[in-house]
C-alpha beads as a LAMMPS data file, in Angstrom:
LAMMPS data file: protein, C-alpha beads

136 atoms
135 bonds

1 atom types
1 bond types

-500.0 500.0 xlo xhi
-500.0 500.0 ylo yhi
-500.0 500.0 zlo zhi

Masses

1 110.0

Atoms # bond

1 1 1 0.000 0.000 0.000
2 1 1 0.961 3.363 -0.527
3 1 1 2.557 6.610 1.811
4 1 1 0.979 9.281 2.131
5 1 1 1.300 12.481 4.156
6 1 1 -0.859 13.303 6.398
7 1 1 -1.075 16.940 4.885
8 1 1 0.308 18.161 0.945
9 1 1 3.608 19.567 1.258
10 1 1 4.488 18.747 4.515
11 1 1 7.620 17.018 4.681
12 1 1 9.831 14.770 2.401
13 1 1 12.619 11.983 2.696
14 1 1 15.921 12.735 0.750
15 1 1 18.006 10.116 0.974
16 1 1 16.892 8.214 3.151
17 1 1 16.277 11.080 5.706
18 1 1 13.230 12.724 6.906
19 1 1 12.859 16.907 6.347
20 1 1 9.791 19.077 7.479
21 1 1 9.135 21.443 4.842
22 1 1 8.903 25.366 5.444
23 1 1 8.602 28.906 4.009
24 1 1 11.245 31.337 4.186
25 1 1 9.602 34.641 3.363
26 1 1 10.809 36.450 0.221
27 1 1 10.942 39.640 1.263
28 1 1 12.924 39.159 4.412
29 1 1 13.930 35.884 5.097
30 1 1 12.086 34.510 7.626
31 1 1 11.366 31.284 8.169
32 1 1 8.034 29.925 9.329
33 1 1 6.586 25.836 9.696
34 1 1 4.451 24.809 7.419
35 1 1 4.932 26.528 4.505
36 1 1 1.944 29.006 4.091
37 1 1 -0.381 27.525 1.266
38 1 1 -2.948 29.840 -1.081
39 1 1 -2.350 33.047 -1.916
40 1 1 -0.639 33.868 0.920
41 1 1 2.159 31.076 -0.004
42 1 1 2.955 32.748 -3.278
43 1 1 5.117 35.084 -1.034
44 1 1 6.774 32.573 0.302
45 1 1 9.899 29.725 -1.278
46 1 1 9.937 26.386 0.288
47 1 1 13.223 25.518 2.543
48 1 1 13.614 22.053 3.533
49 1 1 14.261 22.292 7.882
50 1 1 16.606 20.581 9.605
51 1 1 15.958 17.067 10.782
52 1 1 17.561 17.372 13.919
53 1 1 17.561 20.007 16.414
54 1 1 17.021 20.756 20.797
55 1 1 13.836 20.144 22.695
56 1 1 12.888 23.634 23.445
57 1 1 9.846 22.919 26.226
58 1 1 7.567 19.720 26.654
59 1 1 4.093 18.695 28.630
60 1 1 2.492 14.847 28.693
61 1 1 -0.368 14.475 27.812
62 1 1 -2.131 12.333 30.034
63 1 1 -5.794 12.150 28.853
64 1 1 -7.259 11.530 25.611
65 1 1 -8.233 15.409 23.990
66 1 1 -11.868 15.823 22.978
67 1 1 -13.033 14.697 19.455
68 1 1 -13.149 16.908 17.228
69 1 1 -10.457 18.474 17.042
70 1 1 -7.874 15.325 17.842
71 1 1 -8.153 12.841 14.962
72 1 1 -6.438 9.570 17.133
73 1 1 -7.673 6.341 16.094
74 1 1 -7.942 5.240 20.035
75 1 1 -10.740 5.628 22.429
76 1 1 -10.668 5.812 25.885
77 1 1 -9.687 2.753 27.075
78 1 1 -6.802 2.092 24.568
79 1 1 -5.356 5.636 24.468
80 1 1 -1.596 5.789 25.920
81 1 1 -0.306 9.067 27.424
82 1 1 2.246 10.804 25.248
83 1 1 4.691 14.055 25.563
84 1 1 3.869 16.982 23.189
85 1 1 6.945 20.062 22.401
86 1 1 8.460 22.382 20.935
87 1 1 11.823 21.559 18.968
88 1 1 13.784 24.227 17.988
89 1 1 15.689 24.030 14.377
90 1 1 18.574 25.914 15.312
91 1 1 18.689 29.308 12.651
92 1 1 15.631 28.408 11.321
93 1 1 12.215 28.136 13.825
94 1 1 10.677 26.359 16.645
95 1 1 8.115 23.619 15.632
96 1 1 5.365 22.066 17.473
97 1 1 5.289 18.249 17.672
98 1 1 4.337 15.144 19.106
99 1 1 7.749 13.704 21.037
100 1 1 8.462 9.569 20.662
101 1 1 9.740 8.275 24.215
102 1 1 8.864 5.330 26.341
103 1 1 10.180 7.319 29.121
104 1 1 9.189 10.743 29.654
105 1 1 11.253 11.182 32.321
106 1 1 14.300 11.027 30.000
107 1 1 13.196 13.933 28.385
108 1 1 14.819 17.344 29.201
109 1 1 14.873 20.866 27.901
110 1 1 17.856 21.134 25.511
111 1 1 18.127 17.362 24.547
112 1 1 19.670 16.753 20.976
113 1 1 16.157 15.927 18.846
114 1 1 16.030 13.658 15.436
115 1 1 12.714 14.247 13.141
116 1 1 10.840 10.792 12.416
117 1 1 7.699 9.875 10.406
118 1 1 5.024 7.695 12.053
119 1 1 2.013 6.310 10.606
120 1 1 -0.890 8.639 11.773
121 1 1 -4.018 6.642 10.430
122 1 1 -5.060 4.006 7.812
123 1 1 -7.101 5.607 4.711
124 1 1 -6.570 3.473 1.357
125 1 1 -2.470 3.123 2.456
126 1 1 -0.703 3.885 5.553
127 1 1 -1.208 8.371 6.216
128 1 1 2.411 9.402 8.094
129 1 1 2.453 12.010 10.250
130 1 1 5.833 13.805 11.639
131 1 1 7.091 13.390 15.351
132 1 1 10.758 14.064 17.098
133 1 1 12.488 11.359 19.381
134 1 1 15.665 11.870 21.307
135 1 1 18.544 11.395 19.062
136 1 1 20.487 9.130 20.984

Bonds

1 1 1 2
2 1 2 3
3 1 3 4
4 1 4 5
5 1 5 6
6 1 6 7
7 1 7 8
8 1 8 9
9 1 9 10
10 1 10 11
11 1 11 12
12 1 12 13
13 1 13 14
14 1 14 15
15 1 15 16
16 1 16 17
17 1 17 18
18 1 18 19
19 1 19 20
20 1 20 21
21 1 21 22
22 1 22 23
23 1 23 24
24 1 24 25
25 1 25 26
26 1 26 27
27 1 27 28
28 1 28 29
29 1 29 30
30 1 30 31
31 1 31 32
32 1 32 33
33 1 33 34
34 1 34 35
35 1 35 36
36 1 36 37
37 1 37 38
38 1 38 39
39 1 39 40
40 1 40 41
41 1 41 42
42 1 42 43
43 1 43 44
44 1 44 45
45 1 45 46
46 1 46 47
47 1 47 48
48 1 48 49
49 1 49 50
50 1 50 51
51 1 51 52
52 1 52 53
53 1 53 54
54 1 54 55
55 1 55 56
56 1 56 57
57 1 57 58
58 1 58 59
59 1 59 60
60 1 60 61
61 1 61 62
62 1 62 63
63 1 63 64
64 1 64 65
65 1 65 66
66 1 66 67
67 1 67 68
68 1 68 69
69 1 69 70
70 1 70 71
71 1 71 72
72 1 72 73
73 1 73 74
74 1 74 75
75 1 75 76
76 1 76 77
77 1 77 78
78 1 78 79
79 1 79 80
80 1 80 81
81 1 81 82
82 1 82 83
83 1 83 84
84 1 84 85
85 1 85 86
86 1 86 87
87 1 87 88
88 1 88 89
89 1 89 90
90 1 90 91
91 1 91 92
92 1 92 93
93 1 93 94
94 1 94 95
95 1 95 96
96 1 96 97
97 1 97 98
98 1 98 99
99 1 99 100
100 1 100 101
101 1 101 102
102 1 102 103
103 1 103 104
104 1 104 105
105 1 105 106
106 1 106 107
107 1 107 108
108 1 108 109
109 1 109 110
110 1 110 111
111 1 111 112
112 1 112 113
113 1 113 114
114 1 114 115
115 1 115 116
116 1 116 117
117 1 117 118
118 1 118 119
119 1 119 120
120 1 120 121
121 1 121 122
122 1 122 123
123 1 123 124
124 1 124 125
125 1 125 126
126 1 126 127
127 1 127 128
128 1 128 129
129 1 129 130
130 1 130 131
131 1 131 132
132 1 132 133
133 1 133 134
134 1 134 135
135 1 135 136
């Protein structure tokens, strides 16, 4: 079955490895995650991020959100607590994600970071989603 991304023009693999994709403004540079799409994205050029980076700040989240808006495929008995951050890309921005550890207790504020794709959901093929995990 097929990959898809969980959203167009999110992220790609080049050789092998895992980017997020953003926008780096045109008229000054910056650089935001995701790229804006529309007609604000015309003022924008896609950059691929870095696929490592720190943990920035982190919570757990213990309890499973309300539906809608989260999309998880567990319900209430089956859903497993799981530690939510920020992950700086050093020079380039600070993106939100979902963080992969057994052990939440390893996680600290400054830890080395390594981008990973995970499936998110089954729709006609397995739909990936992005997530960080310590890179140890």
């Amino acid at each position: 079955m097929a990959e898809a991304s969980m959203a167009d023009g999110l992220f790609e693999v080049a050789g092998g490895v895992p980017h997020l994709i953003g926008g780096r403004r045109k008229s000054d540079g910056r650089v935001v995650f995701p790229k804006p799409q529309g007609s604000e994205g015309e003022d924008y050029e896609p950059v691929r991020l870095a696929h490592e980076g720190l943990l920035w700040s982190f919570t757990v989240q213990r309890f499973r959100p309300k539906s809608p808006p989260y999309a998880g495929a567990e319900d209430e008995a089956s859903f497993k607590p799981y530690a939510l951050g920020y992950v700086e890309l050093p020079g380039q921005v600070i993106v939100e994600s979902r963080i992969e550890t057994e052990d939440f207790t390893a996680l600290t504020v400054g830890m080395p970071m390594r981008l990973k794709l995970v499936p998110f959901r089954k729709a006609g093929g397995d739909v990936l989603a992005y997530a960080f995990e310590p890179a140890a």
